[in-house]
C-alpha positions as CSV (number, residue, x, y, z in Angstrom):
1,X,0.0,0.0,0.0
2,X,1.3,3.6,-0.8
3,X,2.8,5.7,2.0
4,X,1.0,9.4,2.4
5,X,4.0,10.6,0.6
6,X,4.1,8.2,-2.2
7,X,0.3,9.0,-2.6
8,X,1.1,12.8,-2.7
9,X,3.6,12.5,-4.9
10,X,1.7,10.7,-7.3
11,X,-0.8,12.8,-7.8
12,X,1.7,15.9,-7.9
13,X,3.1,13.7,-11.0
14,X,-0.3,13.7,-12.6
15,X,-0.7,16.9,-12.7
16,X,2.2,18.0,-13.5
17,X,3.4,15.4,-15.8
18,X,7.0,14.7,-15.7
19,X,8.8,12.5,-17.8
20,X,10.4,11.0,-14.6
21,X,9.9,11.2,-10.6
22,X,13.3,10.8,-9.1
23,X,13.6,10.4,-5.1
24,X,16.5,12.2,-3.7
25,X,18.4,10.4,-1.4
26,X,20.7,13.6,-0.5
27,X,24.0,11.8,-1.2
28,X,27.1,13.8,-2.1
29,X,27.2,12.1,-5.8
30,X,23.5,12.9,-6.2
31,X,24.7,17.0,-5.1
32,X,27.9,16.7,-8.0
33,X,24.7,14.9,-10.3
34,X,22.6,18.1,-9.7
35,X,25.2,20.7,-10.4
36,X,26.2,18.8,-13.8
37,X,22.7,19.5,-14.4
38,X,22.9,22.7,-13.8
39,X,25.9,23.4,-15.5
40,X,24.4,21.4,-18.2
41,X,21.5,23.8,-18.6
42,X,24.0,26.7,-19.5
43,X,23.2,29.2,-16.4
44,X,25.6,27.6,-14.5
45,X,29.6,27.6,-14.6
46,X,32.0,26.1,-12.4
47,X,34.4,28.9,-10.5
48,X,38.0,28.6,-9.6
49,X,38.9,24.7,-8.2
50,X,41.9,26.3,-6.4
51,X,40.6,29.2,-4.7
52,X,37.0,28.2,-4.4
53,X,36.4,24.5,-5.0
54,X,33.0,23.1,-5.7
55,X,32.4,26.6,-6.0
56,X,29.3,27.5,-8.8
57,X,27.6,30.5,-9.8
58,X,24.0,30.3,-10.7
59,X,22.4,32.9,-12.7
60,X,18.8,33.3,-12.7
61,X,16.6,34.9,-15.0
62,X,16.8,38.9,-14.9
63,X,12.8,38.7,-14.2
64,X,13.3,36.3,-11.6
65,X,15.6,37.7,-8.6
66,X,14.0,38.2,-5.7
67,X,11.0,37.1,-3.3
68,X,7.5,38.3,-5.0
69,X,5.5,39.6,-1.9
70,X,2.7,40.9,-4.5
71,X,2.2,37.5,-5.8
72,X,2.7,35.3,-2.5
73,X,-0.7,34.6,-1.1
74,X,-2.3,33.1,2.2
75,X,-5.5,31.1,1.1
76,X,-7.4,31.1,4.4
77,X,-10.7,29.4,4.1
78,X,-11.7,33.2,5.9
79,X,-10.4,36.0,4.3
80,X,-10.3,37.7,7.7
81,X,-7.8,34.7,9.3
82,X,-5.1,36.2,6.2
83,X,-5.1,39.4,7.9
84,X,-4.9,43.0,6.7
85,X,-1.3,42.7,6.2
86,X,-1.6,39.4,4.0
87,X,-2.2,39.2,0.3
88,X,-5.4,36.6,0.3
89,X,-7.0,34.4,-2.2
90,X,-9.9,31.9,-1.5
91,X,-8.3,28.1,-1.5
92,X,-10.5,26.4,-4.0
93,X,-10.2,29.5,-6.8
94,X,-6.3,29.4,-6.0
95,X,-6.5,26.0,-6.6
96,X,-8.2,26.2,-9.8
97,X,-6.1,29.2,-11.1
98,X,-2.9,28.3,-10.0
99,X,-3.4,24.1,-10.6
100,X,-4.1,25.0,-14.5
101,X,-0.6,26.6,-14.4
102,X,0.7,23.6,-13.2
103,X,-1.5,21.4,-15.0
104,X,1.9,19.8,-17.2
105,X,4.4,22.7,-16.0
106,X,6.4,19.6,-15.9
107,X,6.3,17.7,-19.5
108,X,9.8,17.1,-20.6
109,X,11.6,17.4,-17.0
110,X,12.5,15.5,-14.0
111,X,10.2,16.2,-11.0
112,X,12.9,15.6,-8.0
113,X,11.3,14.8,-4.8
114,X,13.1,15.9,-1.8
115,X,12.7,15.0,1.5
116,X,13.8,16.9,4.2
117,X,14.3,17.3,7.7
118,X,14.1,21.7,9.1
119,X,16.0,21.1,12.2
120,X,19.0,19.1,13.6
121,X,18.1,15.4,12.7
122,X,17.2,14.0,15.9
123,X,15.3,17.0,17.8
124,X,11.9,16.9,18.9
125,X,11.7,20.4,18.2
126,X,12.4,20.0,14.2
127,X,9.7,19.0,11.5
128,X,9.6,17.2,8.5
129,X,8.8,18.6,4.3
130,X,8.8,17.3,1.3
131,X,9.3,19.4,-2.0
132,X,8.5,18.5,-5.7
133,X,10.6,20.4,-7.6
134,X,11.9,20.4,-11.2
135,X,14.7,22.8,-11.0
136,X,18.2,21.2,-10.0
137,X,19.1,24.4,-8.8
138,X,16.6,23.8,-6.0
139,X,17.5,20.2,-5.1
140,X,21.2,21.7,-4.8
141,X,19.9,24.4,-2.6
142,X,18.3,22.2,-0.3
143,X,20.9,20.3,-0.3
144,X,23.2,22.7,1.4
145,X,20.0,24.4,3.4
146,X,18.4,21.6,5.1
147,X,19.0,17.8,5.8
148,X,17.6,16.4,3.2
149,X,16.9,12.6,1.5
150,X,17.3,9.7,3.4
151,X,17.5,10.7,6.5
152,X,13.7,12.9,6.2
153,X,12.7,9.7,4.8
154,X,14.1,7.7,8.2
155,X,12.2,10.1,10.2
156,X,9.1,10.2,8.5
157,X,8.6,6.5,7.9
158,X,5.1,6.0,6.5
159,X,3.4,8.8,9.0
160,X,2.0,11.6,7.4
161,X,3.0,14.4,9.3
162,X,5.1,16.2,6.9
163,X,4.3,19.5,5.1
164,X,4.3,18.8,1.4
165,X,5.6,21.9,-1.3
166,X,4.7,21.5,-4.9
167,X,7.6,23.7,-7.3
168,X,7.8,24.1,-10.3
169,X,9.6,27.1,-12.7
170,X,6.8,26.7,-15.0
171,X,7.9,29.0,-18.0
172,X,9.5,31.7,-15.6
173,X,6.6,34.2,-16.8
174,X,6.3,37.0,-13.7
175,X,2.3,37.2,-15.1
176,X,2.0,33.5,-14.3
177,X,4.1,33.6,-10.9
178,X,2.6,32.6,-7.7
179,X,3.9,31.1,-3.8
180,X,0.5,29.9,-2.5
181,X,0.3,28.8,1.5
182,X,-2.9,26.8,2.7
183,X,-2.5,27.0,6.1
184,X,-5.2,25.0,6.5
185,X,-3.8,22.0,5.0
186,X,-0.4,22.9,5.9
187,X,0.2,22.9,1.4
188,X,2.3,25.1,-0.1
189,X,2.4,25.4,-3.9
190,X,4.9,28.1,-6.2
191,X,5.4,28.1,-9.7
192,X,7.2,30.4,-12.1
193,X,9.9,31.5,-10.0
194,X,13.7,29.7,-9.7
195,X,14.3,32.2,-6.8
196,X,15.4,31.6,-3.2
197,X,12.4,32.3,-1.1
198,X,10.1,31.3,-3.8
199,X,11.2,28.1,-4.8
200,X,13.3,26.9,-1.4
201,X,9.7,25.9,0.2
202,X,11.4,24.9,3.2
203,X,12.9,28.4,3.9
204,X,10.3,31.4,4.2
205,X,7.5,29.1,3.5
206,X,7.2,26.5,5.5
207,X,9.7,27.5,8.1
208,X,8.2,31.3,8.9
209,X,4.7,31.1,7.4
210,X,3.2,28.0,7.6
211,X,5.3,27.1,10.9
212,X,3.9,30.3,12.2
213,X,0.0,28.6,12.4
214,X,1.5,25.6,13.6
215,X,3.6,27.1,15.8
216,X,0.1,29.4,17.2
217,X,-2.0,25.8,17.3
218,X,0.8,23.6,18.9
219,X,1.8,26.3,21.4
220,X,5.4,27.3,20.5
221,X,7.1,30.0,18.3
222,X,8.1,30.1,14.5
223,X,10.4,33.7,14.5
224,X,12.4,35.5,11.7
225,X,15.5,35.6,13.6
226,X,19.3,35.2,14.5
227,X,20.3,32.9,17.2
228,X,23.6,33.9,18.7
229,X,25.6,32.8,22.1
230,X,27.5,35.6,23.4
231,X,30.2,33.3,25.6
232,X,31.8,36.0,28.4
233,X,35.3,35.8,30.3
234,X,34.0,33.3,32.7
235,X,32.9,30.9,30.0
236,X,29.1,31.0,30.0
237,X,27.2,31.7,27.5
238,X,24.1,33.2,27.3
239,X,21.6,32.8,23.7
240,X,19.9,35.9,22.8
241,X,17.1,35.9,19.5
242,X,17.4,39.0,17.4
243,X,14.6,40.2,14.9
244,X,16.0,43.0,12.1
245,X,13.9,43.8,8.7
246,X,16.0,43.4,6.0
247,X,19.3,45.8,5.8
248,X,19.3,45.8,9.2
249,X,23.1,44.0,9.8
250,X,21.2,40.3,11.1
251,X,23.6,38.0,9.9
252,X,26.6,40.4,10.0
253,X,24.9,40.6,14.0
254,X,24.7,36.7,14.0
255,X,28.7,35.5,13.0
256,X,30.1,39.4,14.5
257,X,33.7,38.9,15.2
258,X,33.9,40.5,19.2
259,X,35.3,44.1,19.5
260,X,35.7,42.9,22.9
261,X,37.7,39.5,22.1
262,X,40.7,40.7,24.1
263,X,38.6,41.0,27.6
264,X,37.1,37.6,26.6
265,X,33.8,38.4,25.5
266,X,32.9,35.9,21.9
267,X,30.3,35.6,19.8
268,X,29.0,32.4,18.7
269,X,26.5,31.6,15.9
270,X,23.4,29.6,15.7
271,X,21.5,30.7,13.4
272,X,21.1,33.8,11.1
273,X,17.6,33.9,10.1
274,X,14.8,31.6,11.2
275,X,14.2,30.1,14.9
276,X,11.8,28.0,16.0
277,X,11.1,27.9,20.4
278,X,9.5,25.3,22.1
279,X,9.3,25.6,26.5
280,X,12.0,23.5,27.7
281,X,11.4,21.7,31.1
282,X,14.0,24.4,32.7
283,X,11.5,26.9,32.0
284,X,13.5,28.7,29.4
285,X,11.9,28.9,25.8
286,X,14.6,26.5,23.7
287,X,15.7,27.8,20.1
288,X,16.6,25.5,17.0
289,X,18.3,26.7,14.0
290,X,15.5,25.1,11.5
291,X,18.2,25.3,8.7
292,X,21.9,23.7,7.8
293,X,23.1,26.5,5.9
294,X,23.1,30.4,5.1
295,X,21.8,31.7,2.2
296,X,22.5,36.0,2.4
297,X,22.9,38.6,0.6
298,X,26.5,39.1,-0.9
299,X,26.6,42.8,-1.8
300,X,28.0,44.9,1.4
301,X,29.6,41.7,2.8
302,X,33.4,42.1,3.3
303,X,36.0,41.2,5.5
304,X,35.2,44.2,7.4
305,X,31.3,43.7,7.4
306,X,31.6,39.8,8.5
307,X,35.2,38.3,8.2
308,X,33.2,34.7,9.3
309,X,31.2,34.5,6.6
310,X,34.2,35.6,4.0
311,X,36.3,32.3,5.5
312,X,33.4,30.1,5.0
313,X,32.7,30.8,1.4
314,X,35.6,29.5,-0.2
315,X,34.4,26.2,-0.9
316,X,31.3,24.0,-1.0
317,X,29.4,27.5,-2.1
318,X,26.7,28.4,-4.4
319,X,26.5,32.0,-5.4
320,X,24.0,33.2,-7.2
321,X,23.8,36.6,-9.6
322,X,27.1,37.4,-8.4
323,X,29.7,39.1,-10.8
324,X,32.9,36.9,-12.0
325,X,36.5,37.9,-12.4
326,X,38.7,36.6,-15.2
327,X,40.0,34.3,-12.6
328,X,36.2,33.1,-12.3
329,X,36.2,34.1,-8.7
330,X,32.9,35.4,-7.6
331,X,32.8,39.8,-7.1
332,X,30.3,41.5,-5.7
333,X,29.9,45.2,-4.6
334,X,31.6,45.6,-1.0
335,X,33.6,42.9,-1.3
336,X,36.6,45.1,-0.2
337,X,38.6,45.8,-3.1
338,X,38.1,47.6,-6.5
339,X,36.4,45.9,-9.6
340,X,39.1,44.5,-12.0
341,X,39.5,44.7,-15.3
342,X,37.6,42.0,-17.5
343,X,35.0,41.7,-14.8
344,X,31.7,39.5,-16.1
345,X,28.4,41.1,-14.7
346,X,25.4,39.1,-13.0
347,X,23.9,39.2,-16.8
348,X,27.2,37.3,-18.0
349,X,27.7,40.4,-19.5
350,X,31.2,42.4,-20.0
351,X,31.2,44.8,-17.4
352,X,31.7,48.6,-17.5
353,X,30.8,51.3,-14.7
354,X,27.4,52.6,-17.2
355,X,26.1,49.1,-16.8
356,X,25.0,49.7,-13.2
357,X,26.0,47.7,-10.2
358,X,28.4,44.2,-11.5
359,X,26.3,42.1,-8.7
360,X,22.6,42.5,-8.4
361,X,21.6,44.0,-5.3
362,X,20.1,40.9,-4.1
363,X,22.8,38.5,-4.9
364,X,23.4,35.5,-2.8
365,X,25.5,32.5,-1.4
366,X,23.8,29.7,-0.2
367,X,26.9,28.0,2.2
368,X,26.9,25.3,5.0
369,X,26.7,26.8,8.0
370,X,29.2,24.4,10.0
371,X,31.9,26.0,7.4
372,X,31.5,29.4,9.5
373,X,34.3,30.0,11.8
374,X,32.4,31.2,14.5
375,X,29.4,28.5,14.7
376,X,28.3,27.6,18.0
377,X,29.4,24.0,19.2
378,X,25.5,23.7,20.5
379,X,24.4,24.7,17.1
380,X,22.9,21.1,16.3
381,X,22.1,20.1,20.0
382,X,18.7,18.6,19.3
383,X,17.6,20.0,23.2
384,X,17.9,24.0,21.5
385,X,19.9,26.7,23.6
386,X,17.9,28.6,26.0
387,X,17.2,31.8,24.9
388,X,17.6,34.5,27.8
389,X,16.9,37.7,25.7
390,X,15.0,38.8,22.2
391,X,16.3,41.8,21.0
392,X,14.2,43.8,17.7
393,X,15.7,46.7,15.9
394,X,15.6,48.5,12.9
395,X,16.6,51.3,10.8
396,X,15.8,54.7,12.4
397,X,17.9,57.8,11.6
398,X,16.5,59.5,14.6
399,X,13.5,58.1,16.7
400,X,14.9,55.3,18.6
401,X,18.0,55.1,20.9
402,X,21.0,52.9,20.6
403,X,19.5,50.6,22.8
404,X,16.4,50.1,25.4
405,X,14.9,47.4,27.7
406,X,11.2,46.9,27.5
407,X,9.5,47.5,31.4
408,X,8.0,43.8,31.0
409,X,6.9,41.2,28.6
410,X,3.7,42.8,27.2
411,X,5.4,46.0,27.1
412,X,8.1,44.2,24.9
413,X,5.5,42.7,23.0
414,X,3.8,46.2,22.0
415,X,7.9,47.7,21.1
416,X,8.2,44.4,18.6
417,X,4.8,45.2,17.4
418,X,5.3,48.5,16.5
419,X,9.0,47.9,15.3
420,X,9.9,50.0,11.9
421,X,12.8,50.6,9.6
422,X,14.0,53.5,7.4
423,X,13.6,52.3,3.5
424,X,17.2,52.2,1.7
425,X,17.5,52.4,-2.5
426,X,18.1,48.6,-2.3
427,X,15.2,47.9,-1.2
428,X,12.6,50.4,-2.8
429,X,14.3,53.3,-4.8
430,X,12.3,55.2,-2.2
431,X,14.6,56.5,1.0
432,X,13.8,56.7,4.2
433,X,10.6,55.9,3.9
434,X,9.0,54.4,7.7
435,X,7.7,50.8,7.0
436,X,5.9,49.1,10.0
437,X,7.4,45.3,10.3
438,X,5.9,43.8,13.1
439,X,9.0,41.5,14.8
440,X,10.3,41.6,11.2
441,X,7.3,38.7,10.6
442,X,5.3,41.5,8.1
443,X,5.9,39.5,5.2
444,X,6.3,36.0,6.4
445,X,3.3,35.6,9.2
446,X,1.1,33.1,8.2
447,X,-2.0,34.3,9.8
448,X,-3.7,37.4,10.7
449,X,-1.3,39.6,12.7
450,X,-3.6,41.0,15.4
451,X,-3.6,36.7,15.9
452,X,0.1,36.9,16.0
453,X,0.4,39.6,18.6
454,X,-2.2,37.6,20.8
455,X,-0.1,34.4,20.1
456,X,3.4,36.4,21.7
457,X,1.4,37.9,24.3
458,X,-0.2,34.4,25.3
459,X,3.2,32.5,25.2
460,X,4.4,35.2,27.9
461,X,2.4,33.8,30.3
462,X,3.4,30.3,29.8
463,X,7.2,30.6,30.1
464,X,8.1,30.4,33.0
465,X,11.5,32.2,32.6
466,X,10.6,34.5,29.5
467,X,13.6,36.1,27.6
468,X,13.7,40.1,28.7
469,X,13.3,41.9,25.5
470,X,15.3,44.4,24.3
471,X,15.1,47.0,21.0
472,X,18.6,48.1,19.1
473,X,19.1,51.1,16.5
474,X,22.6,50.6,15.0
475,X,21.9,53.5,12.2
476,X,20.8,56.6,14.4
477,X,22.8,60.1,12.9
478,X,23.3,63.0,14.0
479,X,22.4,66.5,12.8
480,X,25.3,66.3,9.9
481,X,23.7,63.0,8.7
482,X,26.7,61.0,9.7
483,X,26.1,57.7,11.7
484,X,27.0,58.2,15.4
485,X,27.4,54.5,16.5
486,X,30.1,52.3,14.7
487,X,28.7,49.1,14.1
488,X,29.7,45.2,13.2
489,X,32.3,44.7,16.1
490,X,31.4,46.9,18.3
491,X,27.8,46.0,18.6
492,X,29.1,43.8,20.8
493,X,29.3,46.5,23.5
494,X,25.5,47.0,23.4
495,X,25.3,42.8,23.4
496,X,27.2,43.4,26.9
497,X,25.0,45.3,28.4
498,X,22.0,43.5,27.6
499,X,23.7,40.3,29.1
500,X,24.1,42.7,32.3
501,X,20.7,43.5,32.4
502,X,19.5,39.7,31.9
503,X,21.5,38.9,35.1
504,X,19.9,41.5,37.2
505,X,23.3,44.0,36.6
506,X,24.2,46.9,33.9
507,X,23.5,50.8,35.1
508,X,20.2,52.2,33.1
509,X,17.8,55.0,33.7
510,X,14.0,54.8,33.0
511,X,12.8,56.7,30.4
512,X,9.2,57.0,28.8
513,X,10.1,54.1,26.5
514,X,11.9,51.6,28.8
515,X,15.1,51.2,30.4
516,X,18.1,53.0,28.6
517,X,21.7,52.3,29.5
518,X,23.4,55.3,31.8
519,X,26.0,57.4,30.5
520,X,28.5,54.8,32.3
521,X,26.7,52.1,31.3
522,X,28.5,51.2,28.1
523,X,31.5,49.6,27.9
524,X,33.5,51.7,25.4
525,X,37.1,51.9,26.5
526,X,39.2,51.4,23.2
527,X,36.3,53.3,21.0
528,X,36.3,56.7,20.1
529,X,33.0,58.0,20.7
530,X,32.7,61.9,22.4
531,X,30.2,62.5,25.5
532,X,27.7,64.6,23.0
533,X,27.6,61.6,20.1
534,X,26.7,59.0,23.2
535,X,24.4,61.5,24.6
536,X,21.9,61.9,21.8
537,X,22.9,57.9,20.5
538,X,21.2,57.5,24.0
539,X,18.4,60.4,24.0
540,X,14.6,60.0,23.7
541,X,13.4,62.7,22.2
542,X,9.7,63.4,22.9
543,X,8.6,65.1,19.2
544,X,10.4,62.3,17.5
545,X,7.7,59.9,19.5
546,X,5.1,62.0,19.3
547,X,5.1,61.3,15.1
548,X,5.9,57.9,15.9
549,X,2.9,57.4,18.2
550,X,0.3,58.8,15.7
551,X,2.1,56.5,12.7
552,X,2.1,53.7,14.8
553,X,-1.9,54.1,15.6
554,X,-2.6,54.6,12.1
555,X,-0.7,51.1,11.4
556,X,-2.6,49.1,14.2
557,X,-6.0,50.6,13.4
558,X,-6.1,48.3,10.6
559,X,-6.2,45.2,12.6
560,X,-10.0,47.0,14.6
561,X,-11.2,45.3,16.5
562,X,-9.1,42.0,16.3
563,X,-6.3,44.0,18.0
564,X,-5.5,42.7,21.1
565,X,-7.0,44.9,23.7
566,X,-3.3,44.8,25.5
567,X,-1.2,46.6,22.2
568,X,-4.3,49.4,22.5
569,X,-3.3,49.8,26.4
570,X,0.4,49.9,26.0
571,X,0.4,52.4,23.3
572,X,-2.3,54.9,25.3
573,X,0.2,53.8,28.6
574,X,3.4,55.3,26.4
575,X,1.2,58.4,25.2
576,X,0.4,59.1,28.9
577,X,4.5,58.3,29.9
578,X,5.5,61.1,27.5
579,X,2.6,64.1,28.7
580,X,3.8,63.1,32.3
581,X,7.3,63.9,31.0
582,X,5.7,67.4,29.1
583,X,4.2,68.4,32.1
584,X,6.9,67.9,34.4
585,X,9.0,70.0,32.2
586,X,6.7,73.1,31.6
């Protein structure tokens, strides 16, 4: 008798039609088999064995290179359950539209079935997915993101409790482009896009949004974020999560060499993107790393930006829409030295300076995380680290301070929910416009959001040792526009602190927002900073809140009345903080 997978695969076959159905059994000569594929397929080529070996650059189709919000969808059976914040579309005419798209998107192709395991193999904490894909660009992906073929299969026996992902690249057309989640079924379907988030179902789409409703019915938490251990002189460690919108500094944040190596204070890495918390029997919430490898964003990263990541990429790497020297070493914008002569754009282009950027802006490398120097020895413990702080930050020229501690959980709560970041070009063309992104979950939460803010406030009162929670501005500038705090390294000064402040030490004053650090508070011996730059780095300046209260209102009065009655308190409770602080000053 067929196993609930073999009986969804089949019927992904006949509708899709493949000439073949290959199971992957995620062997290194089935990886080699995939990238002779690839390289086969003529957007593919092999870089430098010396310097990089089993290096390859993938180029995707210029229409195809990055994550289509506008065309991802949440097909709620309620259109209300999606949320304001959601694109929605009803299941059965997603089904219908979409299923006629991928009625034969597969005739003359291989659909690879890959099994695989989001999480360290044996934890209780990780689940199990299975993707139908036909692009060998994907099963390589997975291969390096994920533990993937026989060993999903091992764990999954005959049960059906996986999460299945239909992909296919269709005919690459962004008019017949969609990534459908039925969170319902726990289903997740994408065609027409080879990219990343699109087409690696087990990254953003089951691990954030499809996670995220289990994670709400099951009782534990499915969060865009770092994992990182910061070890101190005495040898503990202590596991902080960290929540940044993109352009933010996250995985720079996650493998940061230590500015403050020298008096014995290390960063290790667990993850740099998704984590998924379950209540350990200690009382701590316990954080898995649901992936095996890192797939960022190559432009900006340099030796000086994240040295760890540099060391890991020389080998074992996929890059993808990077630029190529006549070396065939992959280039990318920031990489720390000048473009050279003969440089080959992301286009396969010859490059010259009126041709734009030599990278895209969103190009990527998809490497194994063990091959980063500063990975965490606990990084695969199937048991999770315990997480003792969540920190949320954005980009704010002015607004926020350097740093603050929220005055309790629900308070912390109501700072992630209102979290927001300063647009850059990359991202929009528009700068410094002020998106709302909710615990950066805005474009990955499965459900409605006002749900999701219920679902954080709810776990609060189960832990029964919840993180303290913590908010981070690395971009504030002062009145000539120039950033007043330093960044990468030295962010580990601020990480200090907030370990302080988890064990009940590190000098702060209140202010209407939370707790700030005092003017002796920081430790910056070795850093050139004056008293006036720390000063307004750690000032709260009442008119800057004042336009941030009113935006922030305007945001959550789209949720009406689903908004949990305890985000409507604490915003009216920080309005009141700031008059009390007017008044006292007249």
């Amino acid at each position: 008798m067929a196993t609930p997978l073999e009986t969804w695969v089949n019927e992904a076959a006949l509708l899709t039609k493949p000439d073949a159905v290959v199971y992957c059994d995620g062997s290194e000569a089935e990886y080699q088999r995939m990238i002779a594929e690839m390289l086969r397929g003529g957007d593919s080529y092999a870089l430098n064995e010396k310097t990089f070996p089993n290096c390859y650059l993938h180029r995707s189709s210029p229409n195809d290179v990055a994550r289509t919000e506008h065309l991802t969808y949440i097909c709620s059976s309620d259109k209300d359950d999606a949320g304001p914040t959601n694109n929605w579309m009803d299941p059965g005419a997603a089904k219908h539209k979409v299923g006629a798209l991928l009625d034969g998107a597969m005739r003359g192709r291989t659909m690879y079935v890959v099994p695989y395991i989001m999480g360290p193999v044996n934890s209780p904490i990780s689940k199990v997915g299975v993707e139908a894909t036909d692009s060998p660009y994907v099963v390589a992906s997975m291969h390096i993101m994920s533990r993937m073929g026989k060993v999903a299969m091992d764990r999954l026996g005959t049960s059906n409790d996986f999460v299945p992902g239909l992909h296919s690249l269709g005919d690459l057309d962004p008019m017949r482009r969609y990534i459908l989640h039925f969170p319902e079924e726990k289903l997740i379907w994408s065609v027409g896009s080879g990219y990343g988030g699109n087409a690696l179902l087990g990254k953003k789409c089951f691990a954030l949004r499809i996670a995220s409703v289990m994670a709400r019915e099951q009782g534990w938490m499915a969060e865009h974020m770092l994992i990182l251990g910061l070890e101190s002189p005495d040898g503990k460690v202590t596991y902080m999560g960290a929540a940044f919108p993109s352009a933010c500094g996250k995985t720079n944040l996650a493998m940061m060499v230590s500015a403050l190596e020298s008096q014995g204070y290390r960063v290790w890495t667990v993850g740099d993107d998704i984590a998924w918390m379950k209540i350990g029997d200690d009382g701590y919430l316990h954080a898995i790393n649901p992936e095996a490898g890192f797939f960022g964003v190559a432009p900006g990263t340099g030796m000086r930006t994240n040295p760890n990541v540099m060391a890991a990429l020389h080998k074992n790497t996929l890059f993808t829409n990077v630029a190529m020297t006549p070396e065939r070493e992959p280039w990318w914008e920031g990489i720390g030295d000048e473009p050279p002569a003969g440089l080959i754009n992301w286009k396969g282009e010859k490059w010259d300076s009126s041709k734009g950027a030599a990278a895209h802006p969103n190009a990527r490398y998809t490497v194994p995380a063990q091959q980063s120097p500063s990975i965490s020895p606990k990084w695969e413990g199937p048991e999770g680290v315990p997480i003792s702080a969540f920190i949320f930050g954005g980009r704010r020229a002015r607004v926020a301070p350097l740093v603050y501690e929220s005055l309790d959980w629900q308070n912390g709560v109501f700072i992630g929910a209102m979290m927001a970041s300063e647009t850059t070009a990359a991202a929009t063309g528009d700068v410094g416009i002020t998106r709302r992104d909710p615990m950066a979950m805005l474009p990955f939460c499965g459900y409605n959001m006002a749900d999701y803010f219920g679902h954080w406030l709810e776990m609060g009162k189960k832990i029964p040792k919840p993180p303290k929670i913590f908010h981070v501005n690395w971009f504030r500038k002062g009145a000539d526009g120039k950033f007043l705090w330093p960044g990468y390294g030295e962010n580990v000064r601020v990480l200090k602190w907030i370990l302080e402040r988890v064990e009940g030490r590190g000098a702060a004053q209140e202010t209407p927002i939370g707790y700030v650090p005092a003017m002796n508070g920081l430790t910056l011996d070795g850093l050139k900073i004056s008293d006036e730059a720390l000063k307004e780095l750690l000032s709260v300046n009442s008119e800057d809140w004042d336009a941030e209260l009113e935006d922030s209102k305007q945001f959550f009065a789209k949720f009406g009345e689903r908004l949990p009655r305890e985000i409507r308190e604490e915003h009216e409770k920080l309005a009141r903080r700031f008059e009390r602080v007017a008044n006292a000053a007249r």
